[in-house]
N, C-alpha and C positions, 0 to 999 in steps of 0.2 A: 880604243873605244871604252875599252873598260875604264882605263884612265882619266877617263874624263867623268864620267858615273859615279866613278869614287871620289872625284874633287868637290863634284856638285853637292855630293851627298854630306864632306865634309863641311859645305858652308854653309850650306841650310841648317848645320847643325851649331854650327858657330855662333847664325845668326838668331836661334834659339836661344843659344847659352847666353848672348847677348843681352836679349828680351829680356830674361827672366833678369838677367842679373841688375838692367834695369828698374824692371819692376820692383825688386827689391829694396833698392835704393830708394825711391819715393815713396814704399809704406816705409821703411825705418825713419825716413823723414819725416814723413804725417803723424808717427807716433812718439817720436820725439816731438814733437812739435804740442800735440795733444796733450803730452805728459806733462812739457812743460804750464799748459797754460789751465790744465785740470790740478796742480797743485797750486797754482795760483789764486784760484775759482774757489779751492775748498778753504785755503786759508781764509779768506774773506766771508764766504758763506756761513761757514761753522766755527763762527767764533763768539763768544759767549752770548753777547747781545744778542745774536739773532737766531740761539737757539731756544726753540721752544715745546711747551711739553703738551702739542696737537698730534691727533694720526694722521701721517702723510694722504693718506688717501682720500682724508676730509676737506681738504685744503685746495682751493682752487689754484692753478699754476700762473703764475703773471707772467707772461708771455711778452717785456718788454722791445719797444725799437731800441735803433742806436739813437736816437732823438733825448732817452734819458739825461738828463743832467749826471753825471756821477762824478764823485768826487771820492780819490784811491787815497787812503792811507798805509802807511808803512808802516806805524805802529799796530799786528796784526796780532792778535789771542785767540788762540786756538782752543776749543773744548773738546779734549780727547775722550772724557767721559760722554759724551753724544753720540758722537757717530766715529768708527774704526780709521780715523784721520789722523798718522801721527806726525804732524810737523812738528813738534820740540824735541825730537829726539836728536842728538849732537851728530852732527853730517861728517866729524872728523872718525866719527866709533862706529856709526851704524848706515850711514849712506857710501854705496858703492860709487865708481867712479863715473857709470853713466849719469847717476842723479847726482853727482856735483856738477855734473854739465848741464843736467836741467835748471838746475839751479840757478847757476850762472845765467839760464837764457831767462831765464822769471826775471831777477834783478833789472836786466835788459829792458825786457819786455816793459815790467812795471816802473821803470823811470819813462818810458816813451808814451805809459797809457797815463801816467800824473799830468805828462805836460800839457799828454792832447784834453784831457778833460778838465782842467785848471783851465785853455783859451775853451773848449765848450760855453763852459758856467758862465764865463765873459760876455761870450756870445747872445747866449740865452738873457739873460741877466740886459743887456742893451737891448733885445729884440724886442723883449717884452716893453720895457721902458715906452718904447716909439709904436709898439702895438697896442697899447693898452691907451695912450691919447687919439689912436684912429678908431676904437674900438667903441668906447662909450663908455655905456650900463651893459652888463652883461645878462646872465640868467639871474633866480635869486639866490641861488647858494652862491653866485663869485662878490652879490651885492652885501650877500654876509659878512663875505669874508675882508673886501675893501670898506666895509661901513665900520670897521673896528677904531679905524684913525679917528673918523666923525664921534666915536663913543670916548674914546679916549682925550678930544676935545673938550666936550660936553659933561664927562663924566655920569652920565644917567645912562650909563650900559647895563642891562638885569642881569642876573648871577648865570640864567638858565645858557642865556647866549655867549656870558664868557666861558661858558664851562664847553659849548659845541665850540666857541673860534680857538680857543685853544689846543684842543684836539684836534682840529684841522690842519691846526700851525704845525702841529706837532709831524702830523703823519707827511705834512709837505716835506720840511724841512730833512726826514728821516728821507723820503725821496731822494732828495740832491744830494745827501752824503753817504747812501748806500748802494751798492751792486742791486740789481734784480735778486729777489730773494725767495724761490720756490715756495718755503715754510713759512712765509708771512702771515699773519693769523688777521687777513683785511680776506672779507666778503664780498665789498666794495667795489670792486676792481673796475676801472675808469680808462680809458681811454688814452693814449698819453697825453696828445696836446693837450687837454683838459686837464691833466695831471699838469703839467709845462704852465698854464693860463693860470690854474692855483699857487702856484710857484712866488710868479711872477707878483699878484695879487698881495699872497701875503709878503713880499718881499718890501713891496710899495706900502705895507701900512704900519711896516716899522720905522714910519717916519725918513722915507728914502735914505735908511741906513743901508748899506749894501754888502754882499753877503762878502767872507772874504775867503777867498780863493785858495788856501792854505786850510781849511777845513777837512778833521778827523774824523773815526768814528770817539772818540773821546769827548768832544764838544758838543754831542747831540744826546740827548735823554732817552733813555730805550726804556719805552714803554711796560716792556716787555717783565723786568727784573719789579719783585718787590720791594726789595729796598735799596731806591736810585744814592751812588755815591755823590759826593760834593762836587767828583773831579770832573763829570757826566752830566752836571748840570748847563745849560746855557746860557750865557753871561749877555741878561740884557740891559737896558738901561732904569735906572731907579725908579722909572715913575711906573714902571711894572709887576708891578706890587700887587695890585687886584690879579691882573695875569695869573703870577704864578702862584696866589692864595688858589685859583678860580682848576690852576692845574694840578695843583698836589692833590683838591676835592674829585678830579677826574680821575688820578690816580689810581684814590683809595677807592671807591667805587670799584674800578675797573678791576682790582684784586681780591672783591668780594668773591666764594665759592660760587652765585649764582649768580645770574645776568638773564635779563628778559629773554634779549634776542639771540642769547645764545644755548639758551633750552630750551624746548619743546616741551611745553607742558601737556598740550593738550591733543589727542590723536585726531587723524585728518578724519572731516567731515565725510557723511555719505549722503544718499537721499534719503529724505526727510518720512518716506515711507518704508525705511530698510528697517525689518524688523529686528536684526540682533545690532544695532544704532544703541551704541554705549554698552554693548555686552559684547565686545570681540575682547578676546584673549587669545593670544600668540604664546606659543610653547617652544621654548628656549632647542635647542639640540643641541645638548650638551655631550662631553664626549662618552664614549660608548661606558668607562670605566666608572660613570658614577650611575649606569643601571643595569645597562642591557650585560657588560659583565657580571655584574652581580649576581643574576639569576645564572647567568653559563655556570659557576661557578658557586651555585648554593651549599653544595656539599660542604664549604668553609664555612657558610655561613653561623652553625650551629655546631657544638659536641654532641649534642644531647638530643637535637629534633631534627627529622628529616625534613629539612624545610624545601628541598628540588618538588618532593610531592604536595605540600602547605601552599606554594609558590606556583603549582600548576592550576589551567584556568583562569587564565588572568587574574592568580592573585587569588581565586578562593577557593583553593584548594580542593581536594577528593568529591566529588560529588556522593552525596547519600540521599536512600532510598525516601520513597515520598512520605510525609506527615501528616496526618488527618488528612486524607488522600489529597492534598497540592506538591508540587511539585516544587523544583526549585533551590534545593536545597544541599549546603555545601558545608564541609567541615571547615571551616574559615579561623586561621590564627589572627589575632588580633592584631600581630605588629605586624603583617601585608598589608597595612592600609594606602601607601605609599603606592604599591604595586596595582591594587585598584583603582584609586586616586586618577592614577596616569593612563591607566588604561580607558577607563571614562573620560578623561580629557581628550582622548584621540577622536571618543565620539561623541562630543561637544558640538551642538548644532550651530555656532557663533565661534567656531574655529577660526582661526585666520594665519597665512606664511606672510602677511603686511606685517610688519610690525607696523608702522605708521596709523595702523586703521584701529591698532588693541588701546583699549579703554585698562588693560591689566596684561601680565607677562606671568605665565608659572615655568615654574624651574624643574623638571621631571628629573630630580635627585630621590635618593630611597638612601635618607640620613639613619634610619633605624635599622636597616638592612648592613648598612655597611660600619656602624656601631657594632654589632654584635657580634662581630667577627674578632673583635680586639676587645669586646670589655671583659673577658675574664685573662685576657693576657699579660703576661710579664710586663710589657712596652706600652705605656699610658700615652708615650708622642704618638703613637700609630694610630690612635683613635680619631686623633685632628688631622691628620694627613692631606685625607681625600678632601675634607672641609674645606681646607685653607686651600689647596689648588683651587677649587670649585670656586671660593668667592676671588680668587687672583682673577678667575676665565671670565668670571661674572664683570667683575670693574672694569676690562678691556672690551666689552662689546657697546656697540651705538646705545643699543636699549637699555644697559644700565646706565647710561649719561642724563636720559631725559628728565627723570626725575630722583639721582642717585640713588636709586634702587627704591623708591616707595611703590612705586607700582607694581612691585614684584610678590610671587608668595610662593611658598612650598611647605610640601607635605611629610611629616613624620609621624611614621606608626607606634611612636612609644610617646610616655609622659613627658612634658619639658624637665623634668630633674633629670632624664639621663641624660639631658645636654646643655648642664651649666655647671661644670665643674670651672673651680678658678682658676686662675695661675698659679697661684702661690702655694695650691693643694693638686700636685699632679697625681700622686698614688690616689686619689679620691673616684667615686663611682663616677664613670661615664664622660664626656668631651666638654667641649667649650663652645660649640655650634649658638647655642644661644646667647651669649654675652659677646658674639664677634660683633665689630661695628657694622660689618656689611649686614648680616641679617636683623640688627635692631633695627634698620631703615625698610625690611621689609614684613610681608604679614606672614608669620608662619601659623599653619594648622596642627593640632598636635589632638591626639586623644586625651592627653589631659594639658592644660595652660595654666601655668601660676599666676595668682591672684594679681600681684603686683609687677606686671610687668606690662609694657604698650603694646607691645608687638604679637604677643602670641594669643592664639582664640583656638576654643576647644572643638573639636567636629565630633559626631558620635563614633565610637568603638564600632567594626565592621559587626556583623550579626549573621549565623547561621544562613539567616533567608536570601536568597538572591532572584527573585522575579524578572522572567522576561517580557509578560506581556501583562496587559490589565487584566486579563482573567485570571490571572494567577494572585493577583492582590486582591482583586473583590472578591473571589473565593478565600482567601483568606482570612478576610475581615470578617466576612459572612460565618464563616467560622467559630471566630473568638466571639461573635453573638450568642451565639447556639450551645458554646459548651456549659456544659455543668460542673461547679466547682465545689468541691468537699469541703476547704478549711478555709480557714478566715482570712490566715496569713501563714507565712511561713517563710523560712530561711536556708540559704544554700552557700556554703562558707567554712573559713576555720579559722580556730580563735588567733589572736593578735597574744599570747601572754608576753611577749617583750618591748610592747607598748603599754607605756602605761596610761596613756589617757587615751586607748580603745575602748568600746563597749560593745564590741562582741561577746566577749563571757555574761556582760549581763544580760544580754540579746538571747545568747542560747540556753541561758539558766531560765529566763522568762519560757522561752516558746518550750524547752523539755515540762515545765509546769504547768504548761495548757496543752497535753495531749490531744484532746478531743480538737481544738481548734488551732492547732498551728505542727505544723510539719517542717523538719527538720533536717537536713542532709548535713552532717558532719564532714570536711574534707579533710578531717586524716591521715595521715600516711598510710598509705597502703588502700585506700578509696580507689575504686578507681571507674565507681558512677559520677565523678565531679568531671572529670575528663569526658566525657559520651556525651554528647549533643541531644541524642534522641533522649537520653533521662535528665539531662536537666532541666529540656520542655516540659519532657511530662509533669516534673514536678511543679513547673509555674504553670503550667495550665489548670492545675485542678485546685487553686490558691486566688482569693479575692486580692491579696492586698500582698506584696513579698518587699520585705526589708532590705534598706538597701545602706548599711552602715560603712564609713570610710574603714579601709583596709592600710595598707602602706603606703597609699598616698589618698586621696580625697576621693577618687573616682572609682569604679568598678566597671567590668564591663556586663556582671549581672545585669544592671540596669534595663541597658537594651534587649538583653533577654528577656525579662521580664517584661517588659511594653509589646515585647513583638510578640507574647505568650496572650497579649492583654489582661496582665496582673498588674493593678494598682499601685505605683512603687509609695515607697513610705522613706523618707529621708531626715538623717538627724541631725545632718552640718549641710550649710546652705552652698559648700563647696564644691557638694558631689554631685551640683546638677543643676542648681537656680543662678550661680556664678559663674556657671563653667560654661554651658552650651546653648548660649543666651543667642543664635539666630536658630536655631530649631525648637527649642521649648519655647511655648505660651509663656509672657510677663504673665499672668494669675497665675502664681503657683497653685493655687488651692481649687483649679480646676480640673487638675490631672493629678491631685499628687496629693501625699501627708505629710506633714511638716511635723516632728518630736525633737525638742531639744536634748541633742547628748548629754548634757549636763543634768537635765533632770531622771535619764538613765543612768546617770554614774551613779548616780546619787540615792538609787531606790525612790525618789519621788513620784514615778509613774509607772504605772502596767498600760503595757500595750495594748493588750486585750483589750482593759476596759475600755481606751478610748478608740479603739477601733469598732468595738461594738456599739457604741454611743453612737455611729457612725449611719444618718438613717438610708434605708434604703434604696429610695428613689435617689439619694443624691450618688450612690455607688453605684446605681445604673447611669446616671451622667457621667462622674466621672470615667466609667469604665467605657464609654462610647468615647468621650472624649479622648482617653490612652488609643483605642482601637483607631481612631482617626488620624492619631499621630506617627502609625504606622510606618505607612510611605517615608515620612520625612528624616527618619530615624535609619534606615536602611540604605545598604546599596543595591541598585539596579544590576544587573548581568550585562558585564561591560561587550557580551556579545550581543547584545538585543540593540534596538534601534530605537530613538526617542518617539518617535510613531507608534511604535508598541505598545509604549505603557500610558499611553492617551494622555490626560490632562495632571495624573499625579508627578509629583517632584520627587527626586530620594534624594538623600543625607549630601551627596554629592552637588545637586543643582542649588540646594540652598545655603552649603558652601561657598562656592561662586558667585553667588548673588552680595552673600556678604561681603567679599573680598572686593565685588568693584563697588559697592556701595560704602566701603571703610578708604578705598582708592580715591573716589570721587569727591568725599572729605577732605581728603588731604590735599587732592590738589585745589579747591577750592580755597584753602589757609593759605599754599604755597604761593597763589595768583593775587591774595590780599595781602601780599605781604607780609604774615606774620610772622614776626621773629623768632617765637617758638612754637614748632607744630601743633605740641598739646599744650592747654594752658592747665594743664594741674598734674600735682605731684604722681611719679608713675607707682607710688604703692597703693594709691586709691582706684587704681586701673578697673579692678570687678567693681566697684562700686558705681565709676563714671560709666562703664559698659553695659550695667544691669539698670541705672537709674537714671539716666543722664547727669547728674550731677553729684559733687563730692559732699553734700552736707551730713550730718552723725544720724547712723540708720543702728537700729535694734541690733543688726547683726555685726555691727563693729567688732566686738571682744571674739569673735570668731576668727577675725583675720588682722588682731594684733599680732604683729611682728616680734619675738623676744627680743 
């Protein structure tokens, strides 16, 4: 008994070992099999012709039958730079001996798939013959496509219609002589029979010449390559001449950078009552290392300033105690502007995760932020680093396709000189951010913008004040009514002696000479009321009018101090604020501001005094309503408050964005009429075109000649 238990047991185990060993057998077969006919597939697939430079994932899949026409060549070129496919490597050095068995079965294989689709094409090729005399007039594209012979007749065919039947001939014939092609860059995608009936159609208006059955990928023209070889061309008969003038023009076309239908210019529609309709803006999520680490890690940020504390509060740093009793109020570094920026974008009432629906796209990079960690370092490549990754990540997403980045903008907390160093000067101050091609295509913000350039537009420097609700602003305009001011004018600064075409010395030598009427803070070394918030207000508050002369670069951010104090600014080069920050400041300058020519300060020609005193009264109460109203537009909002809050006023940020898609919507207006250069005037006349609309010779040229 037991003997029998243990035979049983033996053979049920046999006939296991059996099974499996079976099963084995037919997966090495199915994969031998597979291998064979997936090296077969890729030689064909990815060979030069038919690779192309689309993201797969854009790309609809053609899905063909066995009903294709195909026609296999032998002669097969493989692009190993494409895709990790290496068929040229020598089978005697580098292929093991199961792939020279694959091998061998391909060879096979593909003499037996030549023959069968060599009698296909035959097939086809006759079917259609006898279908197309049972068949008639078809739709109008097949009557297009057979009315070519009647044009060819006739010869009165128009250019527009050889230029579509050639294309069409083109994409047939690429049909019958290639595999199904994943990465095909057709939108198109048809049906086969109707693929087969165009075949057929154009085959009959080559004068029932008939295709020949030994056909390559060599004998067919691939659209694809810009510059088609002689060997690649298809050999038609002479009187096709117009043809192929009508195809080289579809060509060159079709290798223009842009194409109608294959960029989106313009974002999808909403209804007609949506109120942020042409104000949506979509914010990039970019990766963590060009923000949200930056701040993890502020302590690099700086040797010399605690920026982890600058950097808290969304950006405006330490909160301090209230000023003429409103609230509100933050010790704010000027180059977190970036960090605010984006913070307020978050609560942007016209948000949007469509991109399809944004009219504009911002890019929440903090370019000043992550400058600064490397402009006093030994290593000047580190400074472009993050740069150059960022705009790599940028040209790889859909939304920089739509309109190669014009519709994009981003925000920097520093002047544009720390970010146009050149190549050719790497030891020099600061990166190369702004002469990259990818950001001349789009609009950056900067606290200050050079005169002469397209792309960059000034926003105001952040300002102490950060208001959450509108009582906090109408209390403080109410304010700047109400106070009483001691001196006429006054200055807060320190001299320039290693410029020599400054007029600070002459600035501070005037105002030390009018005691009684101008006030003076010296910033000297070892000052250290220029640094403190609460004493710089005080000083412009108790000041009619405070000077506002270019420092080491055009701008200051005195400026905004002084307006948000509601002191009168007085400006001496039209750089530092009529040029610069032209969608927040009034076109009249002469309603908010004093205009003195530097020049006539170098020069001894003018006292301040006297023309500030000349200066009547009534109209220093308009202007200074006027400064006090400009309040709001000059500041940021507290990126914690909600746009509800601050009722009907705008800050420095909303009228930003207004500008950005109203300079967007220009452009793509050019881009949609065709025009072959964006802007039509030279880019050193930029301030000129931006402050006047036009380049004609204005009083203020010799300010912004160029040496």
């Amino acid at each position: 008994m037991a003997m029998e238990k243990s035979s049983s047991k033996y053979r049920t185990q046999f006939w296991y070992v059996a099974m499996a060993s079976f099963l084995l057998w037919l997966v090495l077969l199915y994969l031998s099999s597979s291998s064979a006919k997936t090296v077969h597939n890729h030689a064909r697939l990815f060979r030069q012709e038919n690779v192309i430079d689309l993201p797969i994932e854009n790309v609809p899949q053609n899905h063909e039958s066995d009903e294709a026409p195909v026609v296999v060549s032998e002669d097969i070129s493989v692009d190993n730079s494409s895709l990790p496919v290496s068929v040229d490597i020598s089978p005697d050095d580098q292929m093991s001996e199961d792939k020279k068995v694959v091998t061998d079965l391909v060879e096979e294989l593909e003499k037996e798939r030549v023959e069968n689709e060599k009698k296909r094409v035959d097939s086809v090729i006759t079917i259609g013959r006898s279908s197309r005399a049972r068949r008639g007039h078809r739709e109008p594209r097949k009557a297009r496509s057979s009315g070519r012979l009647e044009a060819e007749k006739k010869k009165v065919r128009q250019k527009d219609d050889d230029e579509s039947n050639v294309e069409n001939s083109d994409e047939n014939h690429q049909a019958l002589d290639k595999e199904p092609n994943f990465f095909e860059p057709r939108k198109d995608v048809e049906p086969k029979k109707a693929q087969v009936d165009d075949n057929d159609d154009d085959l009959e208006s080559k004068r029932g010449k008939e295709l020949p059955n030994d056909l390559s990928s060599d004998d067919v023209e691939d659209d694809n390559t810009s510059e088609p070889e002689p060997k690649t061309q298809r050999k038609f008969s002479s009187n096709n001449n117009n043809n192929s003038e009508a195809k080289n023009r579809v060509i060159s076309k079709r290798n223009q950078p842009k194409r109608v239908g294959k960029v989106m210019l313009r974002p999808r529609e909403t209804r007609s009552n949506d109120p942020c309709k042409g104000k949506y803006v979509y914010m990039h999520e970019v990766p963590a290392l060009f923000n949200e680490e930056l701040l993890k890690n502020c302590w690099t940020l700086s040797r010399w300033t605690d920026m982890c504390e600058l950097t808290s509060n969304f950006g405006l740093g330490p909160r301090l105690p209230n000023m003429e009793g409103v609230s509100g109020w933050y010790a704010t570094n000027q180059f977190t502007l970036e960090v605010i920026f984006h913070n307020r974008m978050k609560q942007y009432k016209c948000l949007t995760k469509d991109s399809s629906l944004a009219s504009a796209v911002y890019v929440p990079y903090y370019p000043g932020l992550d400058l600064m960690r490397f402009l006093w370092g030994p290593f000047p490549f580190m400074r472009d680093a993050a740069a150059l990754d960022l705009m790599k990540w940028l040209r790889e997403s859909p939304e920089w396709k739509r309109m190669d980045g014009r519709d994009h903008f981003m925000v920097a907390g520093r002047t544009t000189w720390d970010f146009m160093r050149t190549p050719e000067n790497e030891s020099d101050w600061g990166n190369r951010l702004m002469i990259l091609p990818e950001v001349r295509n789009m609009t950056m913000l900067l606290i200050e913008s050079s005169p002469w350039n397209y792309h960059g537009f000034a926003v105001p420097y952040p300002t102490y004040f950060h208001p959450s609700t509108y009582a906090e602003i109408i209390q403080w305009q109410m304010r700047m009514r109400r106070i009483n001011r001691r001196y006429l004018f006054s200055f807060v600064g320190a001299p320039r002696p290693n410029l020599g075409d400054s007029i600070r010395t002459e600035i501070m030598d005037q105002c030390k000479a009018s005691t009684r009427k101008c006030k003076l803070l010296e910033c000297v070394s070892g000052s250290q009321k220029c640094y403190k918030p609460d004493q710089i207000m005080k000083f412009f508050l108790s000041s009619t009018f405070c000077l506002q002369p270019p420092g080491d670069s055009y701008t200051r951010r005195s400026t905004f101090d002084s307006i948000l104090a509601g002191c009168i600014p007085v400006f001496f080069h039209p750089g530092s604020a009529y040029a610069q920050y032209i969608w927040h400041l009034p076109k009249d300058i002469a309603k908010y501001s004093v205009f003195i020519p530097e020049k006539n300060v170098k020069e001894g020609k003018v006292s301040i005094e006297n023309v500030l005193s000349r200066i009547p009264r009534t109209k220093i109460f308009a202007m200074r309503e006027q400064v006090i109203r400009l309040i709001p537009r000059l500041m940021y909002f507290n990126p914690s408050s909600k746009s509800e809050d601050t009722g009907r006023f705008e800050d420095a940020f909303d009228v930003a964005v207004e500008g950005v898609l109203e300079r967007v919507e220009g452009l793509r207006k050019r881009i949609e009429e065709g025009k072959e250069e964006i802007f039509d005037f030279p880019e050193q006349y930029s301030w000129k075109y931006n402050v006047f609309g036009n380049v004609e010779r204005h009083e203020w040229d010799p300010y912004f000649d160029r040496p």
